[in-house]
N, C-alpha and C positions, 0 to 999 in steps of 0.2 A: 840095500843100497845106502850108499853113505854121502851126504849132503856135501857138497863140496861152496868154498867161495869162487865168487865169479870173475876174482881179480888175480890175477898169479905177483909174479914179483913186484914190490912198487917201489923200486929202486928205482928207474926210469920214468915210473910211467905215475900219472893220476890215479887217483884211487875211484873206484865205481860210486855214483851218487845217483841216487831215487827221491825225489819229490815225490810225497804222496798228500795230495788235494782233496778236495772236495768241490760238489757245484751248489755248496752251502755257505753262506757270509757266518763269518765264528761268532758274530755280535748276537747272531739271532738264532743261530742253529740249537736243536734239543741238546741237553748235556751226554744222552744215551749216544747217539752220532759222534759226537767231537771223543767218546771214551773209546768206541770202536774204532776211528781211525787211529787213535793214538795207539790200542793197542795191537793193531798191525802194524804199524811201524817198528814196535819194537819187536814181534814176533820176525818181521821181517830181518833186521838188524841181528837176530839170536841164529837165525837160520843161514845168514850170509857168513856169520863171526864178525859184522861189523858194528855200528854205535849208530844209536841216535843221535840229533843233534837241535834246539828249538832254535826256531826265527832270528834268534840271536849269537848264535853258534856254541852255547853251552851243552852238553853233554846230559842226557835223560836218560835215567833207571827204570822209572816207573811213568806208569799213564796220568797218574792225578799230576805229575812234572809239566805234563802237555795240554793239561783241560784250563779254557779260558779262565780266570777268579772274577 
């Protein structure tokens, strides 16, 4: 089976977007938690062929890109 993306042409059209949350505030949450959302988001992004993107609409590679400092 071969993974296909969820968006066809985006010539016309919007490109697909996933918010992916938590029912966890990032001030207080464990840093093991904020590493595992980050990194489905980008396994997500890998599987789609599309990108990450942080709070701020910059572009992320990596997970430590998206853990609170």
């Amino acid at each position: 089976m071969t993974a296909r993306p969820a968006v066809g042409g985006l010539e016309d059209n919007e490109p697909c977007r996933w918010d992916l949350r938590t029912k966890f505030p990032v001030a207080t949450v464990d840093p093991r938690t904020c590493q595992q959302v980050a990194e489905a988001a980008l396994a997500l992004a890998r599987a789609a062929g599309g990108v990450v993107i942080d709070t701020y609409g910059f572009p992320v590679d990596q997970h430590g890109d998206l853990l609170p400092r």
